[in-house]
C-alpha positions in Angstrom: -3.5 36.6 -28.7 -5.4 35.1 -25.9 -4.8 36.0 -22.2 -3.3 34.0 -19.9 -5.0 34.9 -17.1 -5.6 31.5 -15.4 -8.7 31.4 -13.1 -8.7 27.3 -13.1 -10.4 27.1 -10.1 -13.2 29.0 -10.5 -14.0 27.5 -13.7 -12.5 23.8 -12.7 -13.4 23.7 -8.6 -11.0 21.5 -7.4 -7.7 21.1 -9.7 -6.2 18.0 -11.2 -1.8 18.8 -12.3 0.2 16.5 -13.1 4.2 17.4 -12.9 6.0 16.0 -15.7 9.6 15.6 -14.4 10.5 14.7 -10.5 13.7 15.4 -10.4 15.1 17.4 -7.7 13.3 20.6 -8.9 10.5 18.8 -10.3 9.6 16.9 -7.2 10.2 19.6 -4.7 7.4 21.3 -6.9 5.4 18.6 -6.8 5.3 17.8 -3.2 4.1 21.5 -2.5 1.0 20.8 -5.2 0.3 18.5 -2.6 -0.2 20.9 0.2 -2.8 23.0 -1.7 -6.5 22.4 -0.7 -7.2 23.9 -4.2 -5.9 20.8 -6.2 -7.7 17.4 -5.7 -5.2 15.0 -7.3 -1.3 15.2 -7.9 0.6 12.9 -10.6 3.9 13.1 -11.3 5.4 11.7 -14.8 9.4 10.7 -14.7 10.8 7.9 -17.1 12.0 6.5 -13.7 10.3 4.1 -12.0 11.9 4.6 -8.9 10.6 8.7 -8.8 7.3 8.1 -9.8 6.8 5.3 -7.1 8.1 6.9 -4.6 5.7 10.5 -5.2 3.1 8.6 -6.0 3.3 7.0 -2.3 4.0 10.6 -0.9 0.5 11.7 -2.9 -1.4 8.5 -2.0 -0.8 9.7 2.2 -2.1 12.8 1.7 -5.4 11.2 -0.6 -4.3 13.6 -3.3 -3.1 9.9 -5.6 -5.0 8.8 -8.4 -6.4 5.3 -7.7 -3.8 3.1 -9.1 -0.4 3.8 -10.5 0.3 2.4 -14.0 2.5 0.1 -14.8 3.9 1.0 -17.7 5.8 4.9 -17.6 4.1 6.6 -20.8 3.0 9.6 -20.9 -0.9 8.8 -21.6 -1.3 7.1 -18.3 -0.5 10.1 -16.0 -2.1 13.0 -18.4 -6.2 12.6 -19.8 -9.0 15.0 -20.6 -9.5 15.0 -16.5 -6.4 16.9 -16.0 -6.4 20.8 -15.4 -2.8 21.9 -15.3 0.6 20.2 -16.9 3.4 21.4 -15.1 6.8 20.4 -17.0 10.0 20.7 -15.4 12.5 19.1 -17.9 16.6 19.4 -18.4 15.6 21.5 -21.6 14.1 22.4 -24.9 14.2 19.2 -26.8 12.4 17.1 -24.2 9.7 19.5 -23.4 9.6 19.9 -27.1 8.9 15.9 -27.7 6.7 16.1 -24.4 4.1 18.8 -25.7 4.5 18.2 -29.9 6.1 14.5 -30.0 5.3 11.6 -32.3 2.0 9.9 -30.9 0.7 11.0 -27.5 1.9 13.9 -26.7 0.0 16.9 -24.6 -1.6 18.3 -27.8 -3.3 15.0 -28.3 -4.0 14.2 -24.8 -5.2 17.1 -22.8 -8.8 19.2 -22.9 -9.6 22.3 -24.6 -9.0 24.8 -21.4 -6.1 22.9 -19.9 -2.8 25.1 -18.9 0.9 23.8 -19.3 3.4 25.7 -17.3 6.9 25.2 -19.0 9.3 25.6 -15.9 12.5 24.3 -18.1 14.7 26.6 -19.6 13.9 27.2 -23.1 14.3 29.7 -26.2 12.4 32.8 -26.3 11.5 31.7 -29.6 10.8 28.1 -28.5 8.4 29.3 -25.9 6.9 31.4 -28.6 6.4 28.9 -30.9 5.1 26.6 -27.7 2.5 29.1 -26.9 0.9 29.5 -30.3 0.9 25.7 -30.8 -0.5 24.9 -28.1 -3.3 27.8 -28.0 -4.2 27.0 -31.5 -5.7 23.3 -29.7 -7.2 26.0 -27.2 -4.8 24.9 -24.2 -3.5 28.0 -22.2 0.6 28.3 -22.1 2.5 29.9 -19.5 6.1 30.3 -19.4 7.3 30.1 -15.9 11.3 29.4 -16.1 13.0 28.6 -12.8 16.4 28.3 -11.2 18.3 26.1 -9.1 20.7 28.2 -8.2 
């Protein structure tokens, strides 16, 4: 089993995360990535327009936005081989589980041996399990970081 001790930034310098889901939890989370001087770039991921737009403007004032937000809202757009950390922060099981493992691009296909994803959804023990071997086994670190609105 590997560890999952972290240490991005000594091995990465300055961070690149992307937060997949801006919802109320998701955002909140992603507008504190922006106060780090650790992490260079911030994108957030949401199939609406509106939330995505309207981080990506938040990002762009601090300099932590990439260059230019993409038009169209797919998954491959916000997440490449340049991006450090994946932090997902879903309504539950089933869409992180088409998020990470989906038909086509997904994170397995799309992120860099050494990248982390932090699942902050509530899932399955066994889910999460199952998530971390996967994903290790295409040498990307899992952490399982479940949190509460309430």
């Amino acid at each position: 089993r590997q560890s999952t001790k972290l240490g991005l930034r000594n091995r990465f310098g300055m961070m690149r995360v992307c937060v997949v889901g801006l919802g109320a939890m998701g955002g909140g989370m992603a507008r504190s990535l922006l106060k780090s001087p650790d992490i260079e770039q911030v994108t957030g991921f949401d199939l609406s327009r509106q939330l995505v737009d309207t981080f990506y403007n938040d990002a762009k004032a601090v300099n932590k936005a990439p260059s230019s937000l993409p038009e169209k809202l797919e998954l491959a757009n916000y997440v490449d081989g340049t991006t450090d950390v994946v932090v997902i922060v879903l309504v539950n099981e089933r869409q992180c589980e088409s998020v990470c493992f989906g038909d086509g691009e997904n994170l397995t296909t799309l992120l860099r041996d050494g990248a982390c994803v932090v699942v902050c959804s509530t899932v399955s023990a066994a889910w999460a399990k199952s998530a971390e071997e996967r994903l290790v086994s295409r040498n990307v670190q899992f952490v399982d970081s479940p949190i509460s609105g309430g």
